[in-house]
C-alpha positions in Angstrom: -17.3 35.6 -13.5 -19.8 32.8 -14.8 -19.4 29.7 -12.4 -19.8 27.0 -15.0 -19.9 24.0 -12.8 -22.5 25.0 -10.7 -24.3 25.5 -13.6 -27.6 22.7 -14.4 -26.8 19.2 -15.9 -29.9 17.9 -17.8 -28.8 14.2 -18.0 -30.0 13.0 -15.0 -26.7 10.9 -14.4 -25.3 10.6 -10.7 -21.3 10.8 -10.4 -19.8 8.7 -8.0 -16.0 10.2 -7.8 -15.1 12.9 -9.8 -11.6 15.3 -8.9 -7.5 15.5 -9.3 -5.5 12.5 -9.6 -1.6 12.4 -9.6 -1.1 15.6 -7.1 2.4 15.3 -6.1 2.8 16.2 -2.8 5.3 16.6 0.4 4.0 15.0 3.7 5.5 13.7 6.8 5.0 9.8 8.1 5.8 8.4 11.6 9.1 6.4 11.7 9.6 3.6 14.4 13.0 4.1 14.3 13.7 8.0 13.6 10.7 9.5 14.9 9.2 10.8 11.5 10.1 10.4 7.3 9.6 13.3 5.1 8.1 11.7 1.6 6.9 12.8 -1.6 3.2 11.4 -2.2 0.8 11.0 -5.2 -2.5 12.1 -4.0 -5.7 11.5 -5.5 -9.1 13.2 -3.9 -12.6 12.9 -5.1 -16.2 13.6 -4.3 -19.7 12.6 -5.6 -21.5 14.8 -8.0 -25.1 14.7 -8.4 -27.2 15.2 -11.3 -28.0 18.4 -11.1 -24.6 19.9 -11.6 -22.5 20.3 -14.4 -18.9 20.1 -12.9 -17.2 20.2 -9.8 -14.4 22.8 -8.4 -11.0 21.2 -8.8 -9.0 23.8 -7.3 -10.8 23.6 -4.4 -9.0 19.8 -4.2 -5.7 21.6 -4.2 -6.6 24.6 -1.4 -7.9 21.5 1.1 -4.1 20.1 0.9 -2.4 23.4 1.3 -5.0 24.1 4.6 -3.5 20.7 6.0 -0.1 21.3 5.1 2.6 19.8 7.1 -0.3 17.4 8.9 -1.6 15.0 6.3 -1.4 11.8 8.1 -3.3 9.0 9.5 -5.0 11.2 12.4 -5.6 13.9 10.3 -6.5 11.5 7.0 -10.4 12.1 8.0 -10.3 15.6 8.6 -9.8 16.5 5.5 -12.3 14.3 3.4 -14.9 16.1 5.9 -12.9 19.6 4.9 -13.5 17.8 1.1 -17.6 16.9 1.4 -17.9 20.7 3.1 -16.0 23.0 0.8 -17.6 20.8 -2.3 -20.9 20.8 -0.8 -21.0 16.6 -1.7 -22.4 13.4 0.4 -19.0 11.9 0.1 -15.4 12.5 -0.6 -12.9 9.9 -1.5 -8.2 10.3 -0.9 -5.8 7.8 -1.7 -1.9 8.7 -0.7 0.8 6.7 -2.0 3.8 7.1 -0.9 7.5 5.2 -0.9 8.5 4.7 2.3 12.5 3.8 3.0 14.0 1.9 6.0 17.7 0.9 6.7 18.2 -2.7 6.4 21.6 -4.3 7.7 22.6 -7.2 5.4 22.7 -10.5 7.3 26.1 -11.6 7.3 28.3 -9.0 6.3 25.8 -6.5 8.4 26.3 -3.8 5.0 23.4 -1.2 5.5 21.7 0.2 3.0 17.9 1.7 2.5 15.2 -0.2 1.2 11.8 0.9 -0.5 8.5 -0.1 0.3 5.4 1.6 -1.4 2.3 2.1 1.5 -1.0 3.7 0.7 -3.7 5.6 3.0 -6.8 4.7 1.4 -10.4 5.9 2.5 -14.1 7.7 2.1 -16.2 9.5 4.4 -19.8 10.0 3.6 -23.4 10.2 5.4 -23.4 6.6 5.2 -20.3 5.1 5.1 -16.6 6.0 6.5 -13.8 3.8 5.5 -10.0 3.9 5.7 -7.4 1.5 4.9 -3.5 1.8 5.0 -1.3 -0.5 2.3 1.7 -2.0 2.3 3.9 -3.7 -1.1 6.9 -5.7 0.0 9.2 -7.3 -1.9 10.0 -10.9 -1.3 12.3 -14.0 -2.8 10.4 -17.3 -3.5 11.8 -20.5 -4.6 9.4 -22.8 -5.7 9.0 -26.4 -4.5 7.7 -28.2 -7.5 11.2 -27.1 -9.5 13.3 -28.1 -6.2 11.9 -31.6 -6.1 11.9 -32.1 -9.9 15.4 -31.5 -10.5 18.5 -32.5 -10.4 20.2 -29.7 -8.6 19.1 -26.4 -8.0 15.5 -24.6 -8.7 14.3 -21.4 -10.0 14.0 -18.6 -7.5 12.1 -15.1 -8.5 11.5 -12.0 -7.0 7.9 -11.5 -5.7 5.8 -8.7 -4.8 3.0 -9.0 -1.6 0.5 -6.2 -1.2 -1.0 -6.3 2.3 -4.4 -4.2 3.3 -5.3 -3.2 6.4 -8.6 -2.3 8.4 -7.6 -1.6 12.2 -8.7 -0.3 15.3 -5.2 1.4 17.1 -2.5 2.6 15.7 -0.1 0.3 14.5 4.1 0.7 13.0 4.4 0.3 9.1 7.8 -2.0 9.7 5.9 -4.6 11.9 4.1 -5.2 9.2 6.6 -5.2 6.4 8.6 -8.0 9.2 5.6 -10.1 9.3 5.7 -10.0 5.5 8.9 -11.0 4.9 8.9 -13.8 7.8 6.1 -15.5 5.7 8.5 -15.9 2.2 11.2 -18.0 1.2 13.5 -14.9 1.8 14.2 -10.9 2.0 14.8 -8.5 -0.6 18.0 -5.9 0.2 19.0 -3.2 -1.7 22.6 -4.1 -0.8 24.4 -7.5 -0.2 28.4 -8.2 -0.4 29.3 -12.1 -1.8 29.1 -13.4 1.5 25.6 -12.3 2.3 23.9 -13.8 -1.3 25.6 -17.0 -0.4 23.4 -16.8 2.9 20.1 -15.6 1.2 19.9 -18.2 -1.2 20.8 -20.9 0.5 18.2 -19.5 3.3 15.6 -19.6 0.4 16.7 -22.9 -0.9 15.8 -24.2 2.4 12.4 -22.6 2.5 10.2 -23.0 -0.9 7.3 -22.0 -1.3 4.4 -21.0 -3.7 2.7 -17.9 -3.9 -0.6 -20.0 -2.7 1.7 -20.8 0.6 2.9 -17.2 0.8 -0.8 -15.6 1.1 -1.9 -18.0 3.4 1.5 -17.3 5.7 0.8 -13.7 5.7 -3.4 -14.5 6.8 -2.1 -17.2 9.6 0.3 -14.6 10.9 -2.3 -11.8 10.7 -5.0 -13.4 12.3 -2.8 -13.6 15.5 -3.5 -10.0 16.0 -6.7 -9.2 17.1 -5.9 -5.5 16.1 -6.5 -6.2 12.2 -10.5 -6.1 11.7 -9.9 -6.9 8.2 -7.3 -7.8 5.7 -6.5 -9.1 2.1 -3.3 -10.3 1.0 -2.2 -10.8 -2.8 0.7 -12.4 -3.7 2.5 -12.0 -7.3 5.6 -14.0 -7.8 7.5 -12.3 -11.7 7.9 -15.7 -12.7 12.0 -16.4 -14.1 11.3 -19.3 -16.2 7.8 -18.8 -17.1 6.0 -15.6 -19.5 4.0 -14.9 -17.0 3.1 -14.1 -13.4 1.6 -16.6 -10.6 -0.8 -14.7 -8.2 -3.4 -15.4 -5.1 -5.6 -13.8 -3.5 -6.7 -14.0 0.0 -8.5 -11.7 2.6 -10.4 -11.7 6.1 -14.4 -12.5 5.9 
């Protein structure tokens, strides 16, 4: 049969990513607690197309994952974008994973356990040039703001927030010190389950610890740049405002 994409391009234009996104996908994470965590990913794999061809070979995206299956992970993560830039014949292949990623959390007072989700991402290229990876982590977070607390009367609006933390490393590190470090740096925690006596606890906790999304980031940085392990980072912040039509955000990362 006639292999279109090999076939000549005469446009002269350079790709930079072209492939599958939205490949849903079973793979197996490391778990401090439980050893491993099956999960169902969303992959998205790319490589560069120059010129000179017309297309690239999708499928060949989807026989990669099925060589590596049962051993996509960080070790691995590599591996294949090499297995990508060979079976492609391209100078560089791009893969982001996202994944949700669960872990029991015992409510503080009443000690009800329940699982909460996080959303983590494996993030990276490898090329001639250039090999990159970075692992993400969202955490959900409580923030009461200061300005409203020292305003009024009595109380002050709270709202649920949302920090995305990204990491360059140089070891191996556990997804749930990370998501602690987090969650030490807000007002308070975000539980899938709490009885009466534990909301009494969390919002008073918060009540006691304000902050803006500006303190947040900069929390998170401070706490991060304790650990020499990180060789970069950035930190955003995004705080779903309750009393506003809008959401406050910042930004920070490692130079």
């Amino acid at each position: 049969m006639i292999d279109v994409q090999s076939q000549k391009d005469n446009r002269h234009i350079n790709i930079r990513k072209v492939g599958v996104k939205g490949i849903k996908y079973p793979i197996t994470v490391l778990d401090k607690s439980k050893g491993t965590q099956p999960v169902n990913a969303t992959i998205n794999m790319y490589v560069n197309l120059p010129h000179r061809f017309k297309g690239t070979h999708m499928s060949r995206f989807v026989e990669i994952l099925n060589e590596f299956r049962g051993q996509i992970n960080i070790r691995t993560f590599h591996r294949i974008l090499e297995r990508c830039r060979e079976k492609l014949h391209a100078e560089s292949a791009h893969m982001e994973i996202e994944f949700p990623y669960f872990i029991e959390k015992t409510a503080p007072v009443s000690h009800a356990k329940s699982l909460m989700e996080y959303r983590c991402t494996f993030a990276g290229e490898n090329g001639s040039d250039k090999t990159d990876f970075l692992v993400g982590v969202m955490v959900p977070v409580t923030t009461v703001c200061p300005c409203s607390k020292e305003i009024s009367v009595a109380g002050a609006h709270n709202q649920r927030g949302m920090v995305t933390v990204k990491l360059r490393f140089q070891k191996f590190f556990w997804i749930e010190d990370v998501i602690r470090l987090v969650e030490d740096s807000a007002s308070g925690e975000v539980y899938s389950l709490l009885k009466r006596i534990d909301e009494k606890y969390v919002t008073e906790k918060a009540y006691e610890n304000p902050l803006f999304v500006e303190d947040v980031v900069r929390n998170v940085a401070l706490r991060l740049n304790r650990i020499d392990n990180f060789t970069w980072y950035s930190v955003e912040a995004e705080n779903l405002e309750s009393i506003h039509n809008h959401s406050a955000y910042a930004y920070v990362e490692k130079e």
